[in-house]
N, C-alpha and C positions, 0 to 999 in steps of 0.2 A: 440587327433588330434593336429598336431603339428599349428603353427601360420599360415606359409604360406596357406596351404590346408583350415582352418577357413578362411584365408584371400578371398582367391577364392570361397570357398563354399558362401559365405556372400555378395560378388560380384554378383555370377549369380541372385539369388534370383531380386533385383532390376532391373538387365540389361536384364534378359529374360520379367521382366514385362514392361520395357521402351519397348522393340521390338515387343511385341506383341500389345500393343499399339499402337506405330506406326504404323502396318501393318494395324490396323483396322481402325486406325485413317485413312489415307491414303486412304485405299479403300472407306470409305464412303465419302470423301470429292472429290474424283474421278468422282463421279458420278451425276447427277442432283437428284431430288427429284422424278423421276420419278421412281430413282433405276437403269433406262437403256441408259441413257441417258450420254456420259461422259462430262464431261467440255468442253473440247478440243474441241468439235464439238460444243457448243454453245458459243464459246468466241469470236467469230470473234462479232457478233451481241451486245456484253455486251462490248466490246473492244472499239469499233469504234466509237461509239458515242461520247464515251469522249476526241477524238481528233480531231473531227470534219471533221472526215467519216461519212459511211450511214451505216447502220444496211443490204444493199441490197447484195444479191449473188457476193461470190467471181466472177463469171463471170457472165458477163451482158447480157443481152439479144440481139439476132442480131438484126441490122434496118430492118424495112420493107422492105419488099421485096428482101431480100438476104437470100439465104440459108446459114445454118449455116458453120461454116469454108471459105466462101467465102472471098477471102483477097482483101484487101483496095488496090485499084487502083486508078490512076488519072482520070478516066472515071466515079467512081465512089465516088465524093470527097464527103466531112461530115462537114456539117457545126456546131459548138460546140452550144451543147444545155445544157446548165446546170441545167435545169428541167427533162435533158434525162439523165439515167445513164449509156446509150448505148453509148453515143454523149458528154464526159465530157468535158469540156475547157482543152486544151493540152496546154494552160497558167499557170496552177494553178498546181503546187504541189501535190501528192498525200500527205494521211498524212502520210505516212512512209515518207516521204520525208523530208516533215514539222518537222519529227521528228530528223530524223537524221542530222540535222541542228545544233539542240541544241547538245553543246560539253558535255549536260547528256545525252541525248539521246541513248537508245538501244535497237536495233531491238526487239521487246518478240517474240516467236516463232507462236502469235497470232494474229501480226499485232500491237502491238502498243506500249508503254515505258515500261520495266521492270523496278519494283518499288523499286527494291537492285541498281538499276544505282546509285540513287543519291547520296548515303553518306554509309558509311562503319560503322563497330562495334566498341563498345567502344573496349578498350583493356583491362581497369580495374583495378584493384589495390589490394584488399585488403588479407592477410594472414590468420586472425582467432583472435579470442579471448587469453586472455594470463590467465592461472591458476596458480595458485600458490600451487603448489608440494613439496614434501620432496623429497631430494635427498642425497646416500650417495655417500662422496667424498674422503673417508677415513678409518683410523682407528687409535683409538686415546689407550697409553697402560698407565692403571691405576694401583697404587697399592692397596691394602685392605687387612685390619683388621681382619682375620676370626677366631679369639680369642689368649689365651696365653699359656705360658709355663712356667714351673719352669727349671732356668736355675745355677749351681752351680756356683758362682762365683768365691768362694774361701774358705780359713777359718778361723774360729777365734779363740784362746787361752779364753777356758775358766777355772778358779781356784774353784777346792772344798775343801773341807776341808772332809777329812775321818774321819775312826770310831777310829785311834789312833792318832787325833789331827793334822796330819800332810797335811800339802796342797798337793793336786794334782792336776795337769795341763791337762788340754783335750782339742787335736782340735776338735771344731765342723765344720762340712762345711757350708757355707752364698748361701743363693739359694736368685736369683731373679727373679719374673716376665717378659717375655719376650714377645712380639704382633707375634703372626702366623700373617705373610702377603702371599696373592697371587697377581699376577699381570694379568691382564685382559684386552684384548682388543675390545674395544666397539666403536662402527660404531661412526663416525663420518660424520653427517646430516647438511645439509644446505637447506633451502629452495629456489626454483629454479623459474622463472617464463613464460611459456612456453605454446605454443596452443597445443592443445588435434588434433592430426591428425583423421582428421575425423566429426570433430567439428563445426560450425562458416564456413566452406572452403569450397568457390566457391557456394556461396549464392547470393551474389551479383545480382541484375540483370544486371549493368552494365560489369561482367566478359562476356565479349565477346558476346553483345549485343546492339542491339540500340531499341528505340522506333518503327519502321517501321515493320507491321507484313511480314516477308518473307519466302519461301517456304524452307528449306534447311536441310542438316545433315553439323556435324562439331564435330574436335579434338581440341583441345588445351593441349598447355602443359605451366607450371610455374614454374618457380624457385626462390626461398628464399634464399638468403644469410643471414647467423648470425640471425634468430628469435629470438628476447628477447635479446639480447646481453647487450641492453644497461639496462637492468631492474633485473642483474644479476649479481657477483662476476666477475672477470675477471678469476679465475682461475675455473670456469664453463663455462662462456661463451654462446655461443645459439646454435641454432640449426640450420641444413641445411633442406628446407622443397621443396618437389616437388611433384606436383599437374596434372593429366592426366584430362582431361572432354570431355565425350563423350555424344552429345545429336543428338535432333531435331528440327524441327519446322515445323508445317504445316500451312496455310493457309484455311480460309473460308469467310463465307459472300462477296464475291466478294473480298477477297486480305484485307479487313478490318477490320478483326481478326483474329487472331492465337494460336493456342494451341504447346507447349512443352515438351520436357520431358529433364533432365541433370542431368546426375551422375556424381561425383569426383572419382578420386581413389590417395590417399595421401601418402607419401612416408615420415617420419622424420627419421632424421640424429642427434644421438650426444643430451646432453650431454650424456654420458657411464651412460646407464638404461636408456634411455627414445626415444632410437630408436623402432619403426613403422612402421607395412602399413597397411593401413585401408580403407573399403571402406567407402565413404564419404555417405550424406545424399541423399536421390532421391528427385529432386525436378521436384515441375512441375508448365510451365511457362503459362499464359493467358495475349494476347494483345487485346485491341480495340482501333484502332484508327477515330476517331469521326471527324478528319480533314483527311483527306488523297487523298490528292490534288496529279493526277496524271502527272501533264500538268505541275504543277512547282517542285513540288518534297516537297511540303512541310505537314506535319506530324505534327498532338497533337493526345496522347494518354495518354490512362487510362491503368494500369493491375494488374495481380498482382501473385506472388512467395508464392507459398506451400511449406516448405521445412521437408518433412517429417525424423523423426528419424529412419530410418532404416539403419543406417551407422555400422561401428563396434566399437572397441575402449570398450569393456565391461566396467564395472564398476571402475570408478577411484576415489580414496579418495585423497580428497585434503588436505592442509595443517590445514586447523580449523576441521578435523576429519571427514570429510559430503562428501556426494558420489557428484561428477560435476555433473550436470542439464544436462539433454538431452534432447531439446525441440523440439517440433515442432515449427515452426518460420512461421510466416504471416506476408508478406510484399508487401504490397499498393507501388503504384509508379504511377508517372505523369509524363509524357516526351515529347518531341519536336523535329521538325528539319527544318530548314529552312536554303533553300538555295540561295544563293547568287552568282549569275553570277558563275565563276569557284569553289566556294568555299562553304561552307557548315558548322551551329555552331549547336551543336544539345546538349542539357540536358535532366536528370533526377533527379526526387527527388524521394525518399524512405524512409520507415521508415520500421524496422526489428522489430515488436513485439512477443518474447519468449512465448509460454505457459505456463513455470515456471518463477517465478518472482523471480528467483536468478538470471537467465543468465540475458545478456548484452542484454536491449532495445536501437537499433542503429540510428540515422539517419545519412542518406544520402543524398549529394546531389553534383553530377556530370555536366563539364562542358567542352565540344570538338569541337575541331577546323579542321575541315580538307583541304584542295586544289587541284584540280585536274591538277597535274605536269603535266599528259601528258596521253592524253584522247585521243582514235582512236578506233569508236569498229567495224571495220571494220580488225583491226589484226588477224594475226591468232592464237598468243601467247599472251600476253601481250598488252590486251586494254587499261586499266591505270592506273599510277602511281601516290597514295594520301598518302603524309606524313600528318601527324597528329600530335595532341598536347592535351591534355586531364588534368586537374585538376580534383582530388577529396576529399572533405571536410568530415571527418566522426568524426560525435559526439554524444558520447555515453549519454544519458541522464538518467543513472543511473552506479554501477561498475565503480566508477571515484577517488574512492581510489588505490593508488598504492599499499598499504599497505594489502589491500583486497586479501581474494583467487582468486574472480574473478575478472580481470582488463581490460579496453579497455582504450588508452589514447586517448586525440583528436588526431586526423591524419588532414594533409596536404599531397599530395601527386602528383605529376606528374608524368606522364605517357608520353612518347615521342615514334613515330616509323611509319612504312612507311606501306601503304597495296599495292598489286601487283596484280589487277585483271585481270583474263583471261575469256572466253566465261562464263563457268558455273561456275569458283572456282577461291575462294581470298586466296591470301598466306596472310601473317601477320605474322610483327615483330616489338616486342616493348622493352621498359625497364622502368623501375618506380621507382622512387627515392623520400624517403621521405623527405619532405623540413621542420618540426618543430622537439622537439625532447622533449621526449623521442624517438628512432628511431623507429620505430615498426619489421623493419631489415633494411638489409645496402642498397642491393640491390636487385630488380626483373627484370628478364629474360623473355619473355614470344613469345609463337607462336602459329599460329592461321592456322586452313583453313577449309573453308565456301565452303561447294557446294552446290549452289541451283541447283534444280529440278523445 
């Protein structure tokens, strides 16, 4: 089976278990408890409350003594009873009203604030792990010794004396030892330092996530410029790496927990022998958020990252002789969001612990800024536009030799770029430039887009 076809065969395996997932996920969270019941029809009464509506029928009951459809005439005037919800005060704001006030504010299609209004996805940062690989670069031509010869040089005068006294002169020939050589060429190796596509990539919870559990599917794509370059000869160089991720996310417990699912698919470029595509690790995502304030937009949560080893990338021997760790990875995280008039700063912290105690145990810890340029969800295209700012801090607390097969350096990194929301889908575009150095690569490219449901 040639790469490609492995590539794909290896692929469906994950993606047909992510979708079938989904579908069931989906259907049961559609539903009440009763089994027949769907959401949609009891959310008005779970909605309303919390913005200080009434849990009573979209339509009210008529007044006394009018049949139903009978229209309000001046013979028939209504004086505002706010104990009647027949007779509401035509002073007062509905709460759609009250809501759409607020420049977060946006209609849900159940009456009250959708909870993806307030702040947007991380955009993320990080590439993988760096291994240290043999690579050849070369061919280097030796000579060798593969024994001798006798070789005649010349000859010499040698004098006898015969049987009648008289001398005789004889040339003998002079032979010397001479080296058989053959000349050979043998590879010529350098050790390389470079992530395993498929590896460490798109683990993160903050790639193209926040704290806030919301209902959605979404793509992303990434681009690496020069991986490893700076951890490498120049006349190797690094590698170009590109990154595909296709997930989910569903909602429960009233919008206040979420379950996911996100696959990679990894693309490496270069040095010559160590191009790639692989599919990446299946992970799957769990939020709770135990603050999840609808009315200001503000979010603390708990969750956490399964990232299981079904990716490809077979068996790789690293430079001290030993096959790379393929772990599974468990990653705890604690996150936030709190908003501020037009503006929104939201964190998480993380920690990545390996199931082999070779790979890279990572911490995490992420820190974004956004602002709402220009807010209208009342548009028909384009309700709003939030540029962004993002820092991420990663430190590796073990694999902090360079010198090591397996290496992670401390990372500083920013992340800068705009998101562009419409009714149900956010576009997104960012770039991430590492700011200490060793570099981890030169630059990231990256794009986003989020449709909730």
């Amino acid at each position: 089976m040639d790469q490609r076809s492995s590539y794909w065969e290896t692929a469906m395996r994950p993606m047909a278990t992510l979708l079938v997932l989904s579908w069931v996920f989906s259907g049961a969270i559609a539903f009440g408890q009763d089994g027949v019941t769907p959401v949609g029809l009891r959310q008005r009464s779970l909605v309303a409350p919390l913005f200080g509506g009434s849990s009573a029928p979209c339509c009210p009951p008529a007044a006394p003594g009018m049949l139903p459809g009978t229209p309000i005439t001046p013979s028939t005037p209504m004086t505002p009873d706010p104990m009647n919800p027949a007779n509401p005060n035509p002073n007062v704001p509905n709460p759609i009203e009250q809501a759409m006030q607020s420049p977060f504010a946006q209609a849900a299609e159940a009456g009250g604030l959708a909870a993806a209004s307030f702040n947007e996805n991380f955009d993320g940062d990080n590439s993988g792990v760096f291994y240290a690989r043999r690579i050849q670069t070369g061919f280097t031509e030796i000579t060798r010794v593969v024994g001798f010869t006798q070789v005649q040089t010349g000859t010499t005068s040698v004098t006898t004396i015969n049987g009648q006294g008289q001398p005789v002169v004889t040339r003998v020939p002079v032979f010397t030892q001479q080296p058989v050589t053959v000349t050979e060429r043998i590879p010529k190796q350098s050790i390389v330092r470079l992530p395993l596509a498929g590896r460490y990539s798109g683990v993160q919870i903050v790639d193209n996530d926040n704290p806030r559990p919301v209902d959605r599917v979404y793509f992303g794509y990434n681009f690496y410029s020069d991986v490893g370059a700076s951890l490498n000869p120049s006349t190797i160089g690094g590698s170009d790496v590109q990154r595909q991720t296709a997930g989910f996310e569903k909602t429960f417990l009233n919008g206040d927990a979420s379950f996911g699912m996100r696959l990679p698919f990894i693309q490496q470029f270069g040095p010559q022998g160590f191009g790639a595509q692989d599919v990446g690790d299946l992970n799957l995502l769990f939020k709770y958020a135990f603050i999840n304030n609808r009315e200001t937009g503000n979010v603390a949560s708990l969750g956490f990252v399964l990232t299981t080893p079904t990716g490809g990338g077979g068996d790789v021997i690293l430079s001290d002789g030993q096959l790379a760790p393929h772990s599974y990875l468990f990653q705890p995280w604690a996150g936030f969001v709190r908003v501020m008039g037009r503006g929104y700063v939201q964190g998480i912290s993380n920690l990545i612990v390996p199931s082999n105690g070779q790979d890279v145990t990572l911490w995490g810890n992420s820190l974004g800024a956004g602002y709402w340029l220009y807010r209208n969800p009342g548009d028909r295209l384009i309700q709003g536009i939030v540029p962004v700012v993002e820092f991420h801090v990663r430190t590796p607390l073990n694999a902090r030799d360079p010198n090591g097969s397996i290496y992670f350096m401390d990372q500083v990194n920013m992340t800068t770029g705009v998101h562009f929301r419409m009714a149900k889908a956010t576009i997104s575009g960012a770039l991430c430039i590492p700011l200490v150095g060793p570099r981890p690569w030169d630059v990231e490219a990256m794009g986003f887009i989020n449709y909730r449901f």
